[in-house]
N, C-alpha and C positions, 0 to 999 in steps of 0.2 A: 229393198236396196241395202246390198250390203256397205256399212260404214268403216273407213279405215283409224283404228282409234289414234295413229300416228295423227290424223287430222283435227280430233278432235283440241277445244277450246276452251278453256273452264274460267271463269271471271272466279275468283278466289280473295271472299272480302274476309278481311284479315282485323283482327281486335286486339293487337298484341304492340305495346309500346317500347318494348325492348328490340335490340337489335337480332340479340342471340334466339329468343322465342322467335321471332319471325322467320328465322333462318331456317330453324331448327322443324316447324311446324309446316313450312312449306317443304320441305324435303317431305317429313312423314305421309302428308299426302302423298306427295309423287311415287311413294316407295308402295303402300299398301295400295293405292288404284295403277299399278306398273305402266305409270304417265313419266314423259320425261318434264325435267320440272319446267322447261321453255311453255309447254304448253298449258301453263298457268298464267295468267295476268293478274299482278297483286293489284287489289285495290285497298290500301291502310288506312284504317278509318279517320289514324289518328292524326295519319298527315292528308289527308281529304273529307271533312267530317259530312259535308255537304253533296252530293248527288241526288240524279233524278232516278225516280223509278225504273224509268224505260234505259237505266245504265247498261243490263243484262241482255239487252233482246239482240245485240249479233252473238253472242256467246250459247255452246251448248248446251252450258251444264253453271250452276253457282253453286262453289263451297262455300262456307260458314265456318269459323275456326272456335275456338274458346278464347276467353279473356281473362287475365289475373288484375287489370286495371281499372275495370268499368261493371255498372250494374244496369239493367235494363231498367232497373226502379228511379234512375237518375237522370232521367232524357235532359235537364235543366244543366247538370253537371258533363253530362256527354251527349254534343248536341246530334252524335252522328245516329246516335237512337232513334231518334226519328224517321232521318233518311230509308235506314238499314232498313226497318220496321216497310217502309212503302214500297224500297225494290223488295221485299220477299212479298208483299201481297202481291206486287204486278206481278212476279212471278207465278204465283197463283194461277190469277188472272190468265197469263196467258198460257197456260204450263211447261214451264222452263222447268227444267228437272232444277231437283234445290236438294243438297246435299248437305244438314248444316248441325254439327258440332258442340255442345256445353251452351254458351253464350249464342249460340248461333239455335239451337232449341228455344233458349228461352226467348231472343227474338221472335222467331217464329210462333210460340203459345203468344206472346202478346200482339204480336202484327193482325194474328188471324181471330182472335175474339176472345183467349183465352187469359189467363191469371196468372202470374209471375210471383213468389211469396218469399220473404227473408225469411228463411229458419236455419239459423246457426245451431242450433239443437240436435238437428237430424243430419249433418254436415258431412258430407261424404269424402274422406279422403286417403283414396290406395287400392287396391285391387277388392272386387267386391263381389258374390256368385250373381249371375242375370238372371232372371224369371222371366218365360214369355206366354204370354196369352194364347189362350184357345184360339183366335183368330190370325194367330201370326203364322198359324201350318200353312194359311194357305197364300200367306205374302211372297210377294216376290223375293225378295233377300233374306228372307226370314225361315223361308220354306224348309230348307235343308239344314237347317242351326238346331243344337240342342234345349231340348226345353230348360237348359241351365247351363249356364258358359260364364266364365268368368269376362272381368271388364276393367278398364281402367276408368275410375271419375273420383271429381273433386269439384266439389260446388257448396257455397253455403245459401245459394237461393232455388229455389224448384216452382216447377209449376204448380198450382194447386188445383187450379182446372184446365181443362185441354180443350183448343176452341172445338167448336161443333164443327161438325162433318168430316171428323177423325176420326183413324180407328187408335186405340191403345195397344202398342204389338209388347212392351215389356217393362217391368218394376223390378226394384229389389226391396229387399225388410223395410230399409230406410226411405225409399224414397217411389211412391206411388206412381208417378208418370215419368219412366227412362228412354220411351219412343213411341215415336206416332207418323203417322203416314196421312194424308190429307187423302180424304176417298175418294177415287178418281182422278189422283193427280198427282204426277209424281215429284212429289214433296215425302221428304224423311227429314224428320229430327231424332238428335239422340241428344240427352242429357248427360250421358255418358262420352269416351272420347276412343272413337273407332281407329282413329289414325295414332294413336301413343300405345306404344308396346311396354313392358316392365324394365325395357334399359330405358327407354325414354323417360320412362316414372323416375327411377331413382335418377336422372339427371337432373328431370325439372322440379320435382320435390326440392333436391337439395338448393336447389336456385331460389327456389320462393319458400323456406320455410321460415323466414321472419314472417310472412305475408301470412301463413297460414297454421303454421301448428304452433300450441302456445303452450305446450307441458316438454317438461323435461324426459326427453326418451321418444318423444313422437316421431321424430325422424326413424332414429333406429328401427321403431317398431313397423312403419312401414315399410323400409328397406329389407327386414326380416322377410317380410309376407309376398314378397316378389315371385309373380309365377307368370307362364307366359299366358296372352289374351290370343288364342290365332285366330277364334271364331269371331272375337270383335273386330280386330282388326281386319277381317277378308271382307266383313262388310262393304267396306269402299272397293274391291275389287268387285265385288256382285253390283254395286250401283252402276260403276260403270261398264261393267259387261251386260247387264238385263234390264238398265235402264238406259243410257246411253246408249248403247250398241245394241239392246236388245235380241241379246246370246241366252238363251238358257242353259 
């Protein structure tokens, strides 16, 4: 049956406390998955921290976004961690595609069994080359992507194990686990940020660099290293053409 993507429905939980990130991050999806942006339904954590699992199940598709305000290590401090954590196992559970982003990754490694680790040591932040694994030749989104492509992330916590019954489709120098795919289910995380391009970067860098760089010259130096991401970014155009719509 063929699907009309003008129809599709995407529940799109969102981790962003600012106004301007919210705006700004729900466009980026609409732009790389070429959705218009009505066919998003925000869910804000910030301003609903509580929901059921079975939130997702009339929706086709759930994004997952990143967050500069919350840590998955602090369900006590952010109570919607928990929530979040149970719609993506239901998701699982019943398999609702899950599309999910930075914070939206690390949800996912800890919903599904795996490990979540503060290391501000290995802290990634500005354009960075991808490495993908022997097993990602034969992924659905991955399939056609070069075994090295650059990316946008910025994280100071990563996973340290990846739940079972994943596969590991890519890493860079710094940071061992930057996507995974739930086997048999279409579930993708990336710890990386598929929907932010290099103008996107040097916009939100400049917004949050009290939050995040702490040397003098850090801005600059990443604003230096700006190059474009197209193979990250079309990622979300493949989800939801070869998973959603199921185009190859």
């Amino acid at each position: 049956m063929t699907i009309d993507r003008a129809k599709l429905h995407i529940l799109y939980l969102q981790i962003r406390d600012d106004q301007v990130t919210r705006r700004e991050e729900l466009q980026e999806f609409a732009r790389h998955g070429q959705l218009d942006e009505k066919q998003f339904a925000v869910l804000n954590v910030f301003d609903q921290p509580n929901f059921a699992p079975d939130y997702a199940d009339t929706y086709d598709a759930v994004f997952v976004g990143g967050s500069s305000d919350a840590s998955v290590l602090k369900p006590d401090q952010y109570p919607f961690v928990q929530s979040a954590k149970q719609l993506l196992k239901h998701c699982v559970d019943q398999a609702i595609p899950v599309f999910a982003s930075c914070f939206g990754f690390q949800l996912g490694v800890e919903a599904l069994g795996g490990k979540v680790i503060h290391d501000p040591k290995n802290m990634e932040m500005g354009i960075y080359p991808m490495q993908l694994t022997s097993v990602a030749s034969e992924d659905r989104l991955f399939s056609d992507t070069p075994d090295q492509f650059l990316v946008v992330s910025g994280h100071k916590e990563r996973a340290f194990k990846l739940p079972p019954h994943t596969q590991l489709l890519a890493f860079t120098e710094r940071c061992p686990y930057h996507a995974f795919k739930v086997m048999d289910k279409p579930f993708y995380g990336f710890q990386f940020h598929p929907e932010v391009d290099h103008h996107d970067l040097a916009a939100r860098i400049t917004r949050y660099q009290d939050r995040y760089l702490e040397t003098d010259g850090a801005l600059q130096a990443i604003l230096n290293n700006l190059h474009p991401t197209p193979e990250s970014n079309r990622l979300i155009l493949k989800f939801v053409d070869r998973i959603l719509l199921q185009k190859r």
